[in-house]
C-alpha positions, 0 to 999 in steps of 0.5 A: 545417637549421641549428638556429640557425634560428627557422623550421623549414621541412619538407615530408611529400609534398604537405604543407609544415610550418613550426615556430616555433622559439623554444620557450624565448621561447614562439615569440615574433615577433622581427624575426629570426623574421618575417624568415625567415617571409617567406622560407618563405612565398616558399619554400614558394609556389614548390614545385609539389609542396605542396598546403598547409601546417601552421603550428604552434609547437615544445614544447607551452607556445606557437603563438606567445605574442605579439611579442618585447617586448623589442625593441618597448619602444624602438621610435619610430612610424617603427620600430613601423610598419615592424614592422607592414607586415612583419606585413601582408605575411606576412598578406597573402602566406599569404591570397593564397598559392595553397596552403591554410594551417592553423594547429595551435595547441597553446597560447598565441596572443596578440598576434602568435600570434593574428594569425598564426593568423588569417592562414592559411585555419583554425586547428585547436588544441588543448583546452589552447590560449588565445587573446586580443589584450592588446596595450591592457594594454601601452599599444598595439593589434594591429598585424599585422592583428589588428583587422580579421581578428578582426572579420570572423572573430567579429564586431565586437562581440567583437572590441571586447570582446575587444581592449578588455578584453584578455582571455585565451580558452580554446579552447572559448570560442574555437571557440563564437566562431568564432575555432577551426575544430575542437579536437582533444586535444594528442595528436590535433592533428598528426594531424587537420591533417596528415589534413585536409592530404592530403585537401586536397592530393588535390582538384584544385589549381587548383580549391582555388587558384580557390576561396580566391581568390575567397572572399578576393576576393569578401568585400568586394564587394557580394552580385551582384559577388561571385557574378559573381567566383564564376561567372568562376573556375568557367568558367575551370576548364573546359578545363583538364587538372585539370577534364578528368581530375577529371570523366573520374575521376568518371565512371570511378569511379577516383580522380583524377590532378590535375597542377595543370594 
């Protein structure tokens, strides 16, 4: 790959790993970046070999320290709303991917770092990792998601308190939240998410497919809708060559062979 890139775009087995790659602007979201983030999503959904995929920042100083300021600072409405749909489609993309998507991060993840972490299905960081969404402290809000994902992740007290506030967390302060998943050592981060990854990658990929989709798609509807969806996506398993080898596996006490079919 060309080391002019901003996106680094790899794949270990069944596990995708894509790099931020502005380590010198602490990984910051230029348009440049977003760009080619749109293209590795794309990439990425359309190889049957993946299973999930490990979103993380190159160096150990940033995830993705925010939005490229530089190139905001002139933008009109017109412009900053472009700006902001881009974002919404990459969200929109990882949440409606069929394959997993785990944010390692390991350091800074504010602003447009924080949402981009809160787009994919769970976010593993390091003890030295900081999170916040300070965008009132430059006279805007979160514009890629930011609002309604921390709410619905921490709740809409906290989220309020910290888009208001602007503050900046600690990793331990963001895992009592719920804002983290897990914490893991700088060293131990890669490790644990890639390892997470491959037991991912061993289930039933169809299965794992089904249960995001109906997680995401189940979460605003009332209670009884909900399950209903929930009940649609199990029967729909059945006859499937996954649901056949995963139970005939079980029943064999053998590990399964799932094809994604």
């Amino acid at each position: 790959m060309s080391g002019d890139r901003l996106v680094e775009v790899t794949a270990e087995g069944p596990i995708g790993l894509v790099t931020l790659r502005r380590e010198k602007a602490l990984n910051a979201l230029s348009s440049a970046l977003m760009g080619e983030l749109v293209e590795a999503i794309a990439d990425l959904e359309g190889r049957a070999d993946l299973r999930a995929v490990i979103v993380t920042g190159a160096g150990t100083k940033a995830f993705a320290a925010g939005a490229d300021i530089a190139e905001m600072q002139e933008m009109e409405a017109e412009q900053a709303l472009r700006l902001s749909v881009r974002g919404a489609d990459i969200g929109r993309a990882m949440e409606r991917s069929r394959l997993i998507w785990i944010a390692a991060v390991n350091g800074f993840a504010l602003g447009g770092g924080c949402e981009l972490a809160m787009c994919c299905d769970f976010i593993y960081a390091s003890t030295t990792a900081k999170f916040g969404q300070p965008e009132v402290k430059l006279g805007v809000i979160p514009g890629f998601g930011g609002t309604q994902r921390l709410a619905r992740r921490v709740g809409i007290g906290k989220a309020i308190e910290l888009i208001a506030t602007g503050d900046i967390i600690g990793a331990d302060e963001a895992l009592r939240i719920g804002l983290v998943d897990s914490l893991y050592s700088p060293a131990e981060l890669m490790e644990q998410a890639r390892g997470v990854a491959q037991r991912i990658a061993a289930s039933g990929p169809l299965a794992v497919a089904a249960a995001k989709r109906v997680i995401h798609d189940g979460r605003a509807l009332p209670l009884d809708q909900a399950i209903a969806l929930e009940g649609e996506g199990f029967a729909g398993l059945f006859g499937t060559a996954d649901q056949r080898e995963g139970m005939a596996a079980f029943l064999g006490k053998r590990p399964a062979a799932f094809q994604g079919k």
